[in-house]
N, C-alpha and C positions, 0 to 999 in steps of 0.2 A: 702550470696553470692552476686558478684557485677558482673555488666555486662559490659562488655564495646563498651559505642558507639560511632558512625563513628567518631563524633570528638573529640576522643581519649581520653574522660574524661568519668568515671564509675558510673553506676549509680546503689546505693544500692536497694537491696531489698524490700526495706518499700516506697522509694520514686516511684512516679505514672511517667510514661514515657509521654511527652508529646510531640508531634511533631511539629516543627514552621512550621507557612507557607511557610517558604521558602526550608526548606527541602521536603514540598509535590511539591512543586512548580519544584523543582532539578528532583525529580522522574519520575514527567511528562512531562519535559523537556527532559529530559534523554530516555523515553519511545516513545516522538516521536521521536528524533535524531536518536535512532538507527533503528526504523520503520517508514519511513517517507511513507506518505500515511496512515497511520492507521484510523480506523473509531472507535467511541467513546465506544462501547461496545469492544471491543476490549484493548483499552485502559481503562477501567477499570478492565477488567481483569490481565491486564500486570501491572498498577500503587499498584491493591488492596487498592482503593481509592473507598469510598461510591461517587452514582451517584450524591448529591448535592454539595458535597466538588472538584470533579473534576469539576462541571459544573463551580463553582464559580472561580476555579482557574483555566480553562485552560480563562473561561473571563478575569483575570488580566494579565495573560500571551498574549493572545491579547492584548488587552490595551495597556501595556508595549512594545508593538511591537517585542515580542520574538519568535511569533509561529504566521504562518497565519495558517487559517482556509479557506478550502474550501467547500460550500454549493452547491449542485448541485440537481437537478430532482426537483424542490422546495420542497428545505430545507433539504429534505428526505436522504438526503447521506451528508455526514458533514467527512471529511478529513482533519488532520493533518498535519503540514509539520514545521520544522525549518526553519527562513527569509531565511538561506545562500542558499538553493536551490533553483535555478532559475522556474519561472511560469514553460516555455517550460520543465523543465524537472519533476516536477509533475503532470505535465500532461501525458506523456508517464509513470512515476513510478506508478499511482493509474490505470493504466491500468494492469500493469505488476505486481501485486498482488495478481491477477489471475492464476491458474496452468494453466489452459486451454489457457489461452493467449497466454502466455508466450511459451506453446509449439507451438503454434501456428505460431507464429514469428520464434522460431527455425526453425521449419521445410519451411518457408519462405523462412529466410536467406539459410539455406543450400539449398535449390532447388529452385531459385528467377524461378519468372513466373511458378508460381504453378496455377491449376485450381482448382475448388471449392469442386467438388468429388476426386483431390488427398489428398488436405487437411481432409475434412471430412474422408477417405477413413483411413490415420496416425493417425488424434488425434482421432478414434475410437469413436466418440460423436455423437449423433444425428444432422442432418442437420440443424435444428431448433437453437438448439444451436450453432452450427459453424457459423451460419450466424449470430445471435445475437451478438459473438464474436466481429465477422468482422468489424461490424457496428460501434463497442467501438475503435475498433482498428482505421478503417476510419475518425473518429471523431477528432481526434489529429493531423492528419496526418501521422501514422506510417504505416497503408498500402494505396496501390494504389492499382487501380483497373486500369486496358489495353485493351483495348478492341482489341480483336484479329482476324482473320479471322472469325471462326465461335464460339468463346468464349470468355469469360473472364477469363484473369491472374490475378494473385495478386503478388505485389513485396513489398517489404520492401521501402520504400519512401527513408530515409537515415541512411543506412548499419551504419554509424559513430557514429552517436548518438545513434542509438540504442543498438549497440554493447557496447558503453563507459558505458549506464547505466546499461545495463546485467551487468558488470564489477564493475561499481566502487559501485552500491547499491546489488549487489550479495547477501549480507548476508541478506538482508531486503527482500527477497524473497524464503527464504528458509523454513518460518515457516509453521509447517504441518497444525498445528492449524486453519489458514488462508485455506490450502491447502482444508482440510477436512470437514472444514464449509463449501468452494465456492462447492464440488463436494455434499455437501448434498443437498446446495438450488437446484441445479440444476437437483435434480432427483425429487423433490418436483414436 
């Protein structure tokens, strides 16, 4: 029996399948393209690439200048991204990878000049955690903070941008996967 693979030539039964670097390299190229933000355990799960062969190759893929690498908290969090996406907007994307965020800023945008017990009150979360949110959100710039007669609001800094990458990276925030790991850390 013969198999055939992606580049369309067959490969029999007795012959050993060997993969080029450059097809591991496609895969994890391809793995972050469509989840840009991703973090490294992650990406091994999605490529099915052992931990030394991805280390080695997403460092040529740097190298080659085809994927930055973001390091942050020292060292401790390490994010993906393809060159074409601008800094400013991996920065708002590794935030909104997040479920919690993400609702977060919905419930923003639709009711701009929210307080800090209405928010808490929607995303049904511990207060501890809503303000930890906040923080990650503050951090980039995507919410403000207003100070108001006798409180603090919170608004959406710029509706535009934030809306455009709800939109255009949509599908890179749908995995449950993601969803379900960030809600287990966070009853830890």
């Amino acid at each position: 029996m013969n198999t055939l693979l992606s580049n369309g030539r067959f490969l029999s039964h007795n012959q050993d399948l060997v993969i080029s670097s450059d097809d591991i390299r496609r895969t994890i190229f391809g793995c972050i393209d469509k989840n840009p933000g991703i973090r490294y355990r992650e990406l091994i799960r999605l490529a099915g690439i052992s931990n030394g062969v991805l280390t080695y190759h997403l460092g040529m893929l740097e190298k080659f200048g085809e994927i930055r690498v973001e390091r942050k908290s020292n060292k401790r969090v390490t994010k993906y991204f393809t060159v074409n996406i601008p800094k400013e907007d991996s920065d708002i994307i590794s935030c909104f990878r997040s479920k919690v965020i993400r609702n977060i800023v919905s419930f923003v945008i639709n009711n701009d000049l929210c307080t800090f017990i209405e928010i808490v009150d929607h995303i049904d979360k511990a207060p501890s955690t809503i303000s930890w949110h906040i923080k990650k959100l503050r951090g980039p710039g995507i919410l403000r903070m207003i100070h108001g007669n006798d409180r603090l609001l919170y608004s959406i800094t710029d509706k535009t941008i934030v809306n455009r990458i709800l939109i255009e990276y949509q599908e890179t925030f749908t995995d449950r996967v993601i969803d379900n790991y960030a809600d287990m850390i966070e009853k830890l």
